[in-house]
C-alpha positions, 0 to 999 in steps of 0.5 A: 493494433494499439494506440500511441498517443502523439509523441509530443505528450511524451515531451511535454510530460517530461519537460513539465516534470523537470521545469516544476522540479527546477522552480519549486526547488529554487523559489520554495526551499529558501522559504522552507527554511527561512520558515523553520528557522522562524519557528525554532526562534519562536519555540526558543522564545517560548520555552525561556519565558515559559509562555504556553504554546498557541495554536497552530496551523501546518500544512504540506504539499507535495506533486509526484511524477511517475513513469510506468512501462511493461512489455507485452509479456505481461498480458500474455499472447494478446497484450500489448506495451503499455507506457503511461505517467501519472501526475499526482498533486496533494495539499493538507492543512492540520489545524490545533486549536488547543492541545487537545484537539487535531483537525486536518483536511487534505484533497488529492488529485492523480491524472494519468497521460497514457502514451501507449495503450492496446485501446484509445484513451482519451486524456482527463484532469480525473477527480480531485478528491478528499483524501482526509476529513478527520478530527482528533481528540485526546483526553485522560480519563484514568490512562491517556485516550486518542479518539480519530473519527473520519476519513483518514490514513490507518496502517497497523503492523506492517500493513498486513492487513490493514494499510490500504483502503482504496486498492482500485484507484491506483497509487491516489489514495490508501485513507479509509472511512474510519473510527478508531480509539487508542488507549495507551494502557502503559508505557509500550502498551496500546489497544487499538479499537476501530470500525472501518468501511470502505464503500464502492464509490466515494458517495460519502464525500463526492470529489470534485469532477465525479468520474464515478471512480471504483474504490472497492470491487464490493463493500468492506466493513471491518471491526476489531481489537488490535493490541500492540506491546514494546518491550526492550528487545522485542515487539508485538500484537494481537488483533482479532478483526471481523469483516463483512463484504456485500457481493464478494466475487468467488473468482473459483467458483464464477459467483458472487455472494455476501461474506462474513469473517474472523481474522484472529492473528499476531505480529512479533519482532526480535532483536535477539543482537544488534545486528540481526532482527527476526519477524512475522506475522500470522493470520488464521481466517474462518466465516461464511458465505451468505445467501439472504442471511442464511449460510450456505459455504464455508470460508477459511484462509491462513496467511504469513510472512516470516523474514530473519535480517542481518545488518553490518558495515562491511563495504568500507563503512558502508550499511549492507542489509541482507533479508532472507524470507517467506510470504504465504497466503492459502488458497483454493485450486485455480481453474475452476470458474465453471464450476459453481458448485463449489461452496468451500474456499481456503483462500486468505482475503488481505482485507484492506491490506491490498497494496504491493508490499512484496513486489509491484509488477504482479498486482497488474499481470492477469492471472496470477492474482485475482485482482489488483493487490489480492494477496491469495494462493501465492507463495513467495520465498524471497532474498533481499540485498539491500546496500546504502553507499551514502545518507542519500542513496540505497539500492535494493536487489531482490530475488523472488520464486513465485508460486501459487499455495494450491495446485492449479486444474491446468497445466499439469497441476504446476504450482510454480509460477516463475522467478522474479529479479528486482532492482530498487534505487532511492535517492533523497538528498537534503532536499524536499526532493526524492527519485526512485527508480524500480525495475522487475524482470519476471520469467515463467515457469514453462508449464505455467504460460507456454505462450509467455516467455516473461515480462519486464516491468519498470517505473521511475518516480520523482517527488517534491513534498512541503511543509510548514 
């Protein structure tokens, strides 16, 4: 029998949302804007009497409320509805004492209400924690060096790889332990160096109501060189990353092991007309499975994503954006958890690049990823229609056929997983204000969940941010 919270929860929720959103809305915005027509005074003041610019403080803030729902669908035969928010509340300062020194500190905290659940769930403010802790410096010593040392947020490319370092506590945080080093070698020339580690818990910087909150399934360490270059019509980068992680689970083979890979990959971007774009990227995976230092398996993976884009005024000045695409990421035959013999694996590890890109309902469905956000054995041809009636306003409609990169043991071998719609609408107007709403309704394959019929999936999100 599941669990329903009292219904007043519901309200409350709701009408906490809307009262916030009316006050910050009316008492905050003035002062935003009297704020930044201050600072543009000053800034022209500056400029006319040539007078250096002093160093300055900024921060920002932002509350973000979020509805998630799915159906039983989506746990198979024995799930169960679920509803729940999830509150979460940020706010940063970033300090410049001088221009060539950036210091920036940032806490986060994100409380769920779960209104419908399989099991009780008793209600918890959750941790605050530290999501960035980071000093940068630049200096030119031959050609222009930034230096970044400490709890921060590194996306690079599309997030392929890297993009999210803390993939198990929800949508809190994606910011990483990490050093990184850029050398801006010419105009639209960077090298990028960084060592990144990612620990289970946050021992490092212990939050505030410590609920022993799991960040990682195992340790992740991850070195290397990424290499980006720009030119007029086209873009692009080459990386090469070496990673390590502290008793992987081998989900195929029921065991777990210490591992160690080379990732060698590129990106590239083609504008061959103004209308168009063309892009991917491509990872090549090798390493090993360790026990006590020794090898004892073979890993190997390869991951893509390849997208050709047109973009046109054609619904009465209106933007329309057409994507036609494939995401594939290897993988080993499925089905096989008894079998502890296995010690060769072709299935591709995103590394810190857990988050969902391509669609959202599947990083919480059972079965179909290994875990939360682990893009593997999955093949996804894609269609995305993508229109912007006004300056405030896009709507996003996708079609997705979902189908795992290796043969499955069970079920007749049946690769395929199933065909997933999904609608996306974004609304930002002039503002601090933004809602999004997003809905996914997924159907299996007969052969795939004969107890499953599909699921739908949805959320809807409101988001207030400041600065100044």
């Amino acid at each position: 029998m599941r669990y329903v919270t009292p219904k007043y929860r519901t309200a409350l929720a709701i009408c906490a949302m809307i009262v916030l959103v009316m006050l910050l809305s009316a008492a905050l915005a003035t002062a935003q804007q009297d704020s930044t027509a201050r600072k543009a005074a000053d800034a022209s003041v500056r400029a006319s009497t040539g007078e250096a610019k002093t160093p300055e403080w900024s921060w920002d803030f932002s509350h973000r409320m979020r509805f998630v729902a799915w159906d039983a669908g989506l746990w198979g035969e024995k799930g169960a509805p679920v509803q729940f928010t999830r509150n979460r509340t940020r706010a940063g300062v970033t300090w410049h004492p001088f221009a060539s020194l950036t210091l920036r500190a940032a806490v986060v905290n994100e409380f769920f209400n779960w209104l419908e659940y399989p099991t009780p769930r008793d209600f918890n403010l959750d941790e605050i924690a530290i999501e960035h802790l980071w000093l940068r410096f630049a200096a030119t010593l031959g050609i222009p060096l930034e230096l970044t040392v400490g709890r921060q947020d590194l996306f690079l490319g599309e997030g392929f790889l890297i993009g999210d370092g803390t993939p198990l506590d929800g949508s809190r945080t994606i910011a990483m332990n990490a050093a990184r080093l850029d050398a801006k070698l010419a105009p639209g020339h960077t090298v990028t160096a960084m060592y990144i580690h990612q620990p289970v818990r946050d021992t490092w910087l212990t939050p505030i109501n410590d609920r022993e909150k799991r960040l990682q399934e195992y340790p992740v360490t991850v070195a290397g060189l990424w290499y980006a270059a720009s030119f007029q019509d086209l873009r692009g980068a080459l990386y090469a990353l070496r990673s390590e992680a502290s008793e992987e689970t081998f989900h195929d083979a029921g065991y777990a092991a210490d591992a160690e890979r080379n990732t060698l990959g590129g990106q590239l971007r083609l504008e061959p007309a103004p209308q168009w774009s063309i892009y991917g990227e491509y990872a090549w995976q090798s390493g090993d499975i360790l026990h006590e230092g020794h090898a004892f398996g073979s890993l190997r993976g390869e991951g893509m994503y390849f997208f050709i884009e047109w973009r046109n005024d054609v619904l009465y000045g209106t933007p329309l954006t057409m994507r036609l695409g494939v995401v594939s990421c290897s993988g080993s035959p499925t089905g096989l958890e008894s079998n502890q013999q296995i010690t060769h694996f072709d299935n591709f590890d995103p590394l810190l690049g857990r988050w969902p890109k391509w669609n959202e309902s599947l990083v919480f469905s059972q079965g179909i990823l290994p875990a939360p956000g682990y893009w593997t054995n999955i093949s996804i041809p894609m269609l995305d229609v993508i229109v912007a009636p006004s300056s405030v306003l896009s709507l996003r409609l996708g079609a997705q056929l979902l189908r795992h990169d290796a043969e499955r043991n069970e079920k007749d071998g049946a690769k395929r997983i199933g065909e997933l719609l999904l609608l996306h609408v974004f609304w930002k107007p002039q503002l601090p204000l933004s809602a999004l709403l997003h809905l996914e309704r997924l159907w299996y394959a007969p052969n795939y969940a004969p107890s499953r019929s599909g699921y739908w999936w949805g959320r809807v999100e409101v988001m207030y941010r400041l600065a100044g």
